[in-house]
N, CA and C of each residue as an Amber inpcrd file, in Angstrom:
protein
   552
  28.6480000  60.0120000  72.1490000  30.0770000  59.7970000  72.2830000
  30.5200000  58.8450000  71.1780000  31.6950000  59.0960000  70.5030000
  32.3680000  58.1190000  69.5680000  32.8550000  56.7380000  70.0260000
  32.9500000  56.3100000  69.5050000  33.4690000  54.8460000  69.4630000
  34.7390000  54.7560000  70.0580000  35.9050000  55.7210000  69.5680000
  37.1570000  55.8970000  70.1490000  37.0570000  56.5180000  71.2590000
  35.9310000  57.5340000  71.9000000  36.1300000  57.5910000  73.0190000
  35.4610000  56.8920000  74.0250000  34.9640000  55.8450000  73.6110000
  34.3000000  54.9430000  74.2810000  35.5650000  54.0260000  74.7810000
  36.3660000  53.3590000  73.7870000  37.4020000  52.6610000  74.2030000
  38.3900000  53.0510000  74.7480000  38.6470000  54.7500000  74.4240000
  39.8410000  55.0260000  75.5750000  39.1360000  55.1740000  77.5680000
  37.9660000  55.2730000  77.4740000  37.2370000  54.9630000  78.6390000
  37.2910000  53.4500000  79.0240000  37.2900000  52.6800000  78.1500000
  37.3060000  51.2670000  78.5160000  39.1250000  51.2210000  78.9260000
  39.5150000  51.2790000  78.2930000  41.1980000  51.2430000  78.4310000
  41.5700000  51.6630000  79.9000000  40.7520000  53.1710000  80.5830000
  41.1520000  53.9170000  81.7150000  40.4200000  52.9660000  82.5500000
  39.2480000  52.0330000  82.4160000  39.1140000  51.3370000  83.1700000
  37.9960000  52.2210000  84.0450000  37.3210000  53.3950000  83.1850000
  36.5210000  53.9910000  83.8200000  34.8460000  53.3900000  83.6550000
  33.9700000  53.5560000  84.7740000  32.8000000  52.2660000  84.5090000
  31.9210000  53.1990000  84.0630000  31.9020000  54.5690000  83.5740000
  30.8130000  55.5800000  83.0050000  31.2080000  54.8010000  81.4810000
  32.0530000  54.7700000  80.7560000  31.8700000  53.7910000  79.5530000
  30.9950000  52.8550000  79.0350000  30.7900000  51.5270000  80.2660000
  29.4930000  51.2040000  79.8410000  28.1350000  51.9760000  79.8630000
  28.1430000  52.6780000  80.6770000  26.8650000  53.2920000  80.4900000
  26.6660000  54.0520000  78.8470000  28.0730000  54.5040000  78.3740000
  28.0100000  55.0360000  77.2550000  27.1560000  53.8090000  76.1520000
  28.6310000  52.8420000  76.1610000  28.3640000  52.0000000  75.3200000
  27.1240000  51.4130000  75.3260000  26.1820000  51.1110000  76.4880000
  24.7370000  50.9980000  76.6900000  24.1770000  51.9220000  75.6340000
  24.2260000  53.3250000  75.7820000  23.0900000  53.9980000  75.6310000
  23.4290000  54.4210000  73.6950000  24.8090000  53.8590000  73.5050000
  24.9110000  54.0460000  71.8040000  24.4510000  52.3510000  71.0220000
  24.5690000  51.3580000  71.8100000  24.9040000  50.1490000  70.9200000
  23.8730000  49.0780000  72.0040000  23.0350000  49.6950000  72.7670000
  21.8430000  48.5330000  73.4460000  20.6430000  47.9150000  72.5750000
  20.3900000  49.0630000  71.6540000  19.2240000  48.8870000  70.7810000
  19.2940000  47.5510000  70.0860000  21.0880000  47.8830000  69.3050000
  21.5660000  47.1730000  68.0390000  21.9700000  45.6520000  68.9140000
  22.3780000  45.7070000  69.7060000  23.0850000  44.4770000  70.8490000
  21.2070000  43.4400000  71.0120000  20.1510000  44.4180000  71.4660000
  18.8010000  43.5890000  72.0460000  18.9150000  43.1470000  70.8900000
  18.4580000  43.9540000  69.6440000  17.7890000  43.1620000  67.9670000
  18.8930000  42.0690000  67.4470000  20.3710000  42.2430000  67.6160000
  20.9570000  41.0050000  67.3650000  20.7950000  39.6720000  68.2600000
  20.8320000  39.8450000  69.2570000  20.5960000  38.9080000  70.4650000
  18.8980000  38.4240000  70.0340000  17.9790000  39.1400000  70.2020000
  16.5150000  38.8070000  69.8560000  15.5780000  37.9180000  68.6450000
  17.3610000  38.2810000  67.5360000  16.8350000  37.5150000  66.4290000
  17.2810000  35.8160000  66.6500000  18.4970000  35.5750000  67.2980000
  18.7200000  34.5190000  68.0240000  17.5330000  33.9270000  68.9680000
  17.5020000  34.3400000  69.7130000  16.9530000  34.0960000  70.9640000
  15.6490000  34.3850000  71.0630000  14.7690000  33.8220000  71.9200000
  12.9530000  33.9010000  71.6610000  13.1630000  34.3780000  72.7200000
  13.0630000  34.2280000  74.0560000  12.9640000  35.0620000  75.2060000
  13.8000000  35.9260000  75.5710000  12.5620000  37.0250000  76.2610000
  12.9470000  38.6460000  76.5170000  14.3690000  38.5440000  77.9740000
  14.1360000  37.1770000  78.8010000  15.2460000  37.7170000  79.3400000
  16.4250000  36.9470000  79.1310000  16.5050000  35.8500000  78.2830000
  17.9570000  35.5630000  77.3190000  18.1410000  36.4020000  76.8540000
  17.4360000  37.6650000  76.1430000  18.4730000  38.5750000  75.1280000
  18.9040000  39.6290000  76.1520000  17.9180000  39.8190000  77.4370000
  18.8410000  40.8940000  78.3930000  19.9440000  40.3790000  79.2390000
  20.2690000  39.1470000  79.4210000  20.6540000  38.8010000  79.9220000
  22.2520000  38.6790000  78.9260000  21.7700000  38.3690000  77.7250000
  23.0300000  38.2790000  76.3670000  23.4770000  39.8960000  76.5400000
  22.8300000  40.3520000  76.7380000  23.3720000  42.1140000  76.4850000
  24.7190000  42.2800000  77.5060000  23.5210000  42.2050000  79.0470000
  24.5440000  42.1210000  79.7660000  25.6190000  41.6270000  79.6580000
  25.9790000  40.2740000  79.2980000  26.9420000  39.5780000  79.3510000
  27.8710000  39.7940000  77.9420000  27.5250000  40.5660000  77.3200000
  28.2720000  41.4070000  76.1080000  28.9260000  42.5240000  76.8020000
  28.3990000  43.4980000  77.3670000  28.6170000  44.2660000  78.2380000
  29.9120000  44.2810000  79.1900000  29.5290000  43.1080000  79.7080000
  30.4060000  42.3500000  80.8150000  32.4110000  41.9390000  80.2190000
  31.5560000  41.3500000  78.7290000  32.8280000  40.9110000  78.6420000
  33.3940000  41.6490000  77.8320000  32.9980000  42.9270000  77.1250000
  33.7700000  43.7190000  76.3690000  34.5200000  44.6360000  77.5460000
  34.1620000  45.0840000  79.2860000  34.4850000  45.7170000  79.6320000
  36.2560000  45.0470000  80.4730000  35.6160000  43.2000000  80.6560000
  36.4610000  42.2820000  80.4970000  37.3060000  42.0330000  79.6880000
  37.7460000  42.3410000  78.0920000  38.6310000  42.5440000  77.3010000
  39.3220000  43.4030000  76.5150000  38.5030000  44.8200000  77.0640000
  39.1800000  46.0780000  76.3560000  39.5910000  46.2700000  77.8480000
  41.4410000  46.7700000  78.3260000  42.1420000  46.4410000  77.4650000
  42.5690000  44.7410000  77.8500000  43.4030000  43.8690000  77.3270000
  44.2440000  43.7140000  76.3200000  43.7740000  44.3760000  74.9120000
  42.2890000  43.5220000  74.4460000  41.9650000  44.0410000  73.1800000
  41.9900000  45.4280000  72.4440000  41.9540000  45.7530000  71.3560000
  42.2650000  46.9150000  70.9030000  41.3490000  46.9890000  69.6390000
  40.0960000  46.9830000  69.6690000  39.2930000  46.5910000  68.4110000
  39.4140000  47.7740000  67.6730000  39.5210000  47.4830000  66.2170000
  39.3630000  48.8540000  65.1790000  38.4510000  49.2020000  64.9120000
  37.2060000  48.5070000  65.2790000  35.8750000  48.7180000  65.0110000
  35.1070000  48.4020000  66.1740000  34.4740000  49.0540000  66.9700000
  34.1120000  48.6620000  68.2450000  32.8270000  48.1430000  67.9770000
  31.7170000  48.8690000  67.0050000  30.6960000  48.0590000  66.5840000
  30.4950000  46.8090000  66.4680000  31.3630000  46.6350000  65.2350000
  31.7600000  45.2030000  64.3430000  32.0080000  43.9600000  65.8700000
  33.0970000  44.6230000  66.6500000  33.5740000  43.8350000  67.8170000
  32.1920000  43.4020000  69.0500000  31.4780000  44.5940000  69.1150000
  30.1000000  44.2620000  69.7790000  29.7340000  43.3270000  69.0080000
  29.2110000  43.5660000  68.0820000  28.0180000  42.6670000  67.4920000
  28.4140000  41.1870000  67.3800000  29.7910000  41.2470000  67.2910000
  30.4230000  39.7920000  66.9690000  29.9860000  39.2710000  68.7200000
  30.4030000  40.0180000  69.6610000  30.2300000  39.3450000  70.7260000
  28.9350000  38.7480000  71.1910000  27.8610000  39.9330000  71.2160000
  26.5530000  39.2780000  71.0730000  25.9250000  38.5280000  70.6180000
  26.3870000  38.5740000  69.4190000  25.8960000  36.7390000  68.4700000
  26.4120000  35.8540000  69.2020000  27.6130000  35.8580000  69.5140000
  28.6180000  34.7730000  69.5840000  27.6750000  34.0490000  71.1870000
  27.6020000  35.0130000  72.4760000  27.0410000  34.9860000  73.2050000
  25.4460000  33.8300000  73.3000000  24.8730000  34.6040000  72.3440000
  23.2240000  34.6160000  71.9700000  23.1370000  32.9100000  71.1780000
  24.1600000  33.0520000  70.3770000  24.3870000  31.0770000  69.7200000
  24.2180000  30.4930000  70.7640000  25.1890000  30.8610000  71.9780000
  25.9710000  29.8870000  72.5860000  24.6680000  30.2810000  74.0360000
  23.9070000  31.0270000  74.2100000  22.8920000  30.7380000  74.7400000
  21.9830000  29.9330000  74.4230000  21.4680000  29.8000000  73.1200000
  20.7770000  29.2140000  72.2620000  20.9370000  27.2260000  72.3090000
  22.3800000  27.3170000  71.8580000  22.5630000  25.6010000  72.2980000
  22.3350000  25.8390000  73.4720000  22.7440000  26.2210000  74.4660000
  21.7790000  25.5970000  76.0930000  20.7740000  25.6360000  75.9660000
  20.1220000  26.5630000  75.6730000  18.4990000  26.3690000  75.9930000
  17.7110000  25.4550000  75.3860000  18.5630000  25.0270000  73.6700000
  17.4410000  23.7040000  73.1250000  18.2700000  22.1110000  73.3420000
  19.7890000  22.3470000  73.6510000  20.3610000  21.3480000  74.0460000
  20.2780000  20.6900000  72.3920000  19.6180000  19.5100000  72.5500000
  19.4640000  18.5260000  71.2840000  18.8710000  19.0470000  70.3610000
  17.4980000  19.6130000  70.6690000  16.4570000  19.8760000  70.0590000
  16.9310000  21.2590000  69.2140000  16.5970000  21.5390000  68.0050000
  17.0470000  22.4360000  67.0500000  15.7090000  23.0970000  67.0090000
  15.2700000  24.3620000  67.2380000  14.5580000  24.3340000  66.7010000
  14.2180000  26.5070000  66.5340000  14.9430000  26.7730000  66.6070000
  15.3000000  28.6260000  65.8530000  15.5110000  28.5000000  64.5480000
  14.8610000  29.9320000  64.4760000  14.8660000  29.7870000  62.7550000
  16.4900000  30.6240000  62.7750000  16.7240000  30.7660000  63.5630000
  18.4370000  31.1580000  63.2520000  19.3920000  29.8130000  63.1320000
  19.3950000  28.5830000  63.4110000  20.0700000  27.7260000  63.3770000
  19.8800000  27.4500000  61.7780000  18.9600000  27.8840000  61.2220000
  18.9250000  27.6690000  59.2190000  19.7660000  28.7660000  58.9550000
  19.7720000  29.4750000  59.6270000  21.1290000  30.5990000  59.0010000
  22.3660000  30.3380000  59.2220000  22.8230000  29.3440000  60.7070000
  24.0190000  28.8300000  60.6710000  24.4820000  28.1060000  60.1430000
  23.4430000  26.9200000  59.5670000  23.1870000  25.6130000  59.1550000
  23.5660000  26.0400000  57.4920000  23.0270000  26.7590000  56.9680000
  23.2450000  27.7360000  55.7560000  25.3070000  27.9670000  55.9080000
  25.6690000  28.5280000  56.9270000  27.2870000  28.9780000  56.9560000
  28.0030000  27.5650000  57.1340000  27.5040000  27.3000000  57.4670000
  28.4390000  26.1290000  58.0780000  29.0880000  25.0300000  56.7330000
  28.3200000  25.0510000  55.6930000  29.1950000  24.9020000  54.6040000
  30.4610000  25.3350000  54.0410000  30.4300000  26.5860000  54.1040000
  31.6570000  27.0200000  53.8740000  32.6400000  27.6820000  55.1760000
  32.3540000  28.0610000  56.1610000  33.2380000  28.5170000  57.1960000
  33.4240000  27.5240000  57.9670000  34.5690000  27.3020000  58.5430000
  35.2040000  26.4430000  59.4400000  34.5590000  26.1060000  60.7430000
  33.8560000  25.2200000  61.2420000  33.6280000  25.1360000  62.7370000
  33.9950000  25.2860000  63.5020000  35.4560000  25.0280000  63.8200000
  36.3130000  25.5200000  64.7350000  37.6570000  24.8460000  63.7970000
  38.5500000  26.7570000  63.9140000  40.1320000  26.1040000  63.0820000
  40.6410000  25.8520000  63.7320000  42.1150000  25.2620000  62.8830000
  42.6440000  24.6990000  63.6910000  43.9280000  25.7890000  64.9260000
  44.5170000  24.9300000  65.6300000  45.1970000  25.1750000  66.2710000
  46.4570000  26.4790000  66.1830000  46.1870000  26.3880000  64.7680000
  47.4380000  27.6640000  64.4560000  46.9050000  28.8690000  63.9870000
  45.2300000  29.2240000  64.3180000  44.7920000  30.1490000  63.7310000
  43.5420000  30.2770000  64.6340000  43.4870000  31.6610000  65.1710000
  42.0820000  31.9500000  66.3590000  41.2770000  32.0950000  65.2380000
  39.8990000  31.9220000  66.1850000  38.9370000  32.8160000  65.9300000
  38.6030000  33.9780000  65.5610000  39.5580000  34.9210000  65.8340000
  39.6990000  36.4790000  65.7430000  40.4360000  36.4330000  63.9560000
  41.1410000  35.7840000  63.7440000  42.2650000  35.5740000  62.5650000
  40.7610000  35.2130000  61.7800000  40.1810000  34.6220000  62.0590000
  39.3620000  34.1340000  60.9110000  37.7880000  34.7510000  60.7740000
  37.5140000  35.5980000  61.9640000  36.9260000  36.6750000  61.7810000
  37.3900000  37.9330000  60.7630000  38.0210000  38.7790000  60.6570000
  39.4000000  39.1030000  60.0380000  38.8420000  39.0790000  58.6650000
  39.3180000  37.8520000  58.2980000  40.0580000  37.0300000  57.2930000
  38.3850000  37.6260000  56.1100000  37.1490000  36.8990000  57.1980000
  35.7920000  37.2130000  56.4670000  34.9640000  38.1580000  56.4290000
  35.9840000  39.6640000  57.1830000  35.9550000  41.0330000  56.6510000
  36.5280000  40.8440000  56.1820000  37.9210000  41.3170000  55.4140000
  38.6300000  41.3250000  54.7280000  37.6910000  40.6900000  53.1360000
  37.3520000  40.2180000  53.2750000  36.1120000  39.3610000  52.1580000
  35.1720000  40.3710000  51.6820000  34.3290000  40.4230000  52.9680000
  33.1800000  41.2480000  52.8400000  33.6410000  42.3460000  52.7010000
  34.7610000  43.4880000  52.6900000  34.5960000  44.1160000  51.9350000
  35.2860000  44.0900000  50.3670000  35.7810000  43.2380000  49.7990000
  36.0810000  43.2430000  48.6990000  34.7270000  43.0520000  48.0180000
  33.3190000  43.0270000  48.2190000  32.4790000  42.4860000  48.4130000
  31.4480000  43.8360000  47.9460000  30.3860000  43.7870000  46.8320000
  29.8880000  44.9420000  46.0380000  29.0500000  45.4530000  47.6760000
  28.4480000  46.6690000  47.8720000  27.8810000  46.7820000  48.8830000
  26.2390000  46.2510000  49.1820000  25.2890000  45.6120000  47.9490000
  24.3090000  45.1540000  48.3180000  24.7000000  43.5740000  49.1120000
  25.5610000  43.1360000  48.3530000  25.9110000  42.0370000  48.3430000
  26.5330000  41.5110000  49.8550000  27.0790000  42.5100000  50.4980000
  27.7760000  42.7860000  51.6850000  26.3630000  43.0810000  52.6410000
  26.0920000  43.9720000  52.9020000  24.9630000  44.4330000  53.1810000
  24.1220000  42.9960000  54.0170000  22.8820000  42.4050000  52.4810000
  22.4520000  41.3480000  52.5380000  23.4800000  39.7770000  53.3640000
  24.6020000  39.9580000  53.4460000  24.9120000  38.9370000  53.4010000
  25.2640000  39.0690000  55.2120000  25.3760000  40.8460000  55.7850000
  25.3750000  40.6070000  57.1740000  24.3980000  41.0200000  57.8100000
  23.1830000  41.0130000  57.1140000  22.0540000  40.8440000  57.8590000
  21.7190000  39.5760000  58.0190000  21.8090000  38.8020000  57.2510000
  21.4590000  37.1960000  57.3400000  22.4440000  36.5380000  58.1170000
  23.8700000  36.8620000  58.0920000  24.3550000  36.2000000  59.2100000
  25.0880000  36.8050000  60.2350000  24.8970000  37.9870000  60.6780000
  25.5400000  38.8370000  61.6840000  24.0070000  39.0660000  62.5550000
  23.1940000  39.5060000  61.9180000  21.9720000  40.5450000  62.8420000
  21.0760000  38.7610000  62.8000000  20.7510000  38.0170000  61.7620000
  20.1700000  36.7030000  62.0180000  18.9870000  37.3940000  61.3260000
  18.3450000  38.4830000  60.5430000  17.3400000  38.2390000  59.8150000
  17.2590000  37.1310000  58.7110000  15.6540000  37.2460000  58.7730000
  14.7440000  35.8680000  57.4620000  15.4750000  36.5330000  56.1650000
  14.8620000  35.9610000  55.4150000  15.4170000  36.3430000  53.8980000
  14.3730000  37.0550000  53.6410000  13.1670000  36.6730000  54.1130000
  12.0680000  37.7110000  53.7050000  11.9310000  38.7520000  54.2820000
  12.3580000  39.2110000  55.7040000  12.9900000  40.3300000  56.5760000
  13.7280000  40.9140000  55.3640000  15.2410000  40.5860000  54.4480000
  15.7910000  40.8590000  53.9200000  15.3910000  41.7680000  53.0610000
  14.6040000  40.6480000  52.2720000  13.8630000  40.9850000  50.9250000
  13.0670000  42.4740000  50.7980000  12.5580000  42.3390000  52.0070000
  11.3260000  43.3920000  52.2300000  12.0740000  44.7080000  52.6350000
  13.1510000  44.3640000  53.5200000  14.0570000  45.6210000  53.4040000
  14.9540000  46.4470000  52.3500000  15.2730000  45.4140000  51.1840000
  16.1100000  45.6990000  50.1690000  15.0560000  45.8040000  48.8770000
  13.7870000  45.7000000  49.0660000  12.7240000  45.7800000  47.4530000
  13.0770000  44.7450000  46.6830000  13.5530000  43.4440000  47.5790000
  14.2380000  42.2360000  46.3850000  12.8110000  41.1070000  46.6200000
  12.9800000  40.3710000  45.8830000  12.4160000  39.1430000  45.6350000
  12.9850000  38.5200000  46.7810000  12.6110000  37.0690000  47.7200000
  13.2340000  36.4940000  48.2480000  13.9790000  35.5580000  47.2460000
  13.6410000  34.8440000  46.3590000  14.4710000  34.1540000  45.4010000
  15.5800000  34.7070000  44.9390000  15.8860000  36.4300000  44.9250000
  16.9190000  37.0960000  44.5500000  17.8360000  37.0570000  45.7870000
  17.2830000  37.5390000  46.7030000  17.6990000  37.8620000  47.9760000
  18.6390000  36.0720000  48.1760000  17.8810000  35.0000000  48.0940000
  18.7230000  33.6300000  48.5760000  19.2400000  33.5210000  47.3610000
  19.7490000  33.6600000  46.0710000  20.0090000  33.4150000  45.0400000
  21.7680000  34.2430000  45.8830000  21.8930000  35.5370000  46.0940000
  22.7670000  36.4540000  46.3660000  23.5810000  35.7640000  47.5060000
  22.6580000  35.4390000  49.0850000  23.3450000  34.6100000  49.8350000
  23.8890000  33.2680000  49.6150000  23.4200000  32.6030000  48.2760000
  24.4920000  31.4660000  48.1170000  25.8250000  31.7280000  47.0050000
  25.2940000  32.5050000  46.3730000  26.4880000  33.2220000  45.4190000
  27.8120000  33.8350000  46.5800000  27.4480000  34.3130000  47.5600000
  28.4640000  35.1640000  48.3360000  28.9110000  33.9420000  49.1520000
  28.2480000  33.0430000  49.6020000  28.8580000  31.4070000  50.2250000
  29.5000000  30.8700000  49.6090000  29.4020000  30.6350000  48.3650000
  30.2620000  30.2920000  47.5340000  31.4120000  30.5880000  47.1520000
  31.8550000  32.0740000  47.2630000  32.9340000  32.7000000  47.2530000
  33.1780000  32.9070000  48.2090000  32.8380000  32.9660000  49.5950000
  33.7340000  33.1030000  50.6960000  34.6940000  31.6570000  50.8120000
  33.6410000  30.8090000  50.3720000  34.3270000  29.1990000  50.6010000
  35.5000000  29.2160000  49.5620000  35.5360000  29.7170000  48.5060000
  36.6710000  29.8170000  47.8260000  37.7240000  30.7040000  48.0380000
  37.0250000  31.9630000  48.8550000  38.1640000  32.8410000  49.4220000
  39.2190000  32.3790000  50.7680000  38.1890000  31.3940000  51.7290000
  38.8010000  31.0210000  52.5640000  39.8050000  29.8090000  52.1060000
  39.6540000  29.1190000  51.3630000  40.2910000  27.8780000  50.4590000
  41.8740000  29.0700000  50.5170000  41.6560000  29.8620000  49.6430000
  42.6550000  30.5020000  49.3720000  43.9670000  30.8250000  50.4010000
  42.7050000  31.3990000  51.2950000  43.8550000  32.3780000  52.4460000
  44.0350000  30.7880000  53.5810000  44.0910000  29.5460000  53.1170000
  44.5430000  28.5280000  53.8410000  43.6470000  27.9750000  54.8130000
  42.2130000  28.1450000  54.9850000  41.3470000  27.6270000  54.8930000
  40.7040000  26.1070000  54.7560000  41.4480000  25.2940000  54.4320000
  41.2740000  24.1380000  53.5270000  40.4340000  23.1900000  55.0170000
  39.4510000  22.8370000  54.9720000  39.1360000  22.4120000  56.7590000
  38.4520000  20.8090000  55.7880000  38.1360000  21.2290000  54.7310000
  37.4530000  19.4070000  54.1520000  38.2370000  18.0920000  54.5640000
């Protein structure tokens, strides 16, 4: 089943939808959640609760990309599982990939601009954005692969591969500067 007819099922408020959306986007939902998260039932438990709340916000929401809108949720989820479970203690090799963003993207904007606006804002980026370059840059911070995961998938060097993810940090931080951004 398509994507659009997945959401006009979500819209009717019919509950065979999730089962859809399960059986097209569970695979991609476990491996994003998994690269976050070390245990097998935090990432089922992240699924679910992706699950839960996409069936919880379509409708109002109206995503143009229902993928893009999953995956954002599951990370978002899987982080925010993640600080509970180590509390103080840091210690995922995904927090070097946030720790890596967090230079240039905003921690939380301000008051006159969601989350969603500034999600947006860094598509709108990524695709002005050559397609290796794009590619590499949302596997490392959308799905949470290593650079050497990367590397080994793209035939790159890892030195090329992190050479590319700070080149594209660099210009998002200047793209976001632009589109009003300014959070220093």
């Amino acid at each position: 089943m398509d994507d659009v007819s997945i959401i006009e099922l979500l819209q009717k408020r019919d509950q065979s939808a999730i089962n859809e959306l399960r059986q097209k986007y569970e695979r991609l939902c476990t491996y994003i959640a998994g690269n976050v998260l070390a245990q097998h039932e935090d990432v089922e438990e992240c699924v679910n609760t992706a699950c839960y709340e996409i069936w919880d916000s379509i409708p109002p929401a109206q995503p143009n990309d229902l993928k893009s809108y999953l995956c954002r949720i599951v990370r978002n989820i899987a982080i925010n599982r993640l600080e509970y479970n180590t509390a103080a203690k840091r210690s995922s090799l995904y927090t070097v990939s946030l720790d890596e963003i967090s230079d240039c993207v905003p921690a939380a904007p301000d008051d006159n601009i969601t989350l969603s606006e500034l999600a947006d804002t860094i598509s709108r980026f990524l695709r002005e954005q050559d397609e290796l370059q794009r590619r590499i840059f949302v596997r490392r911070y959308t799905y949470g692969d290593s650079v050497a995961d990367i590397a080994k998938r793209f035939s790159m060097n890892e030195k090329t591969v992190g050479t590319y993810l700070f080149r594209t940090r660099k210009k998002l931080k200047v793209f976001l500067k632009k589109e009003g951004y300014d959070y220093e």
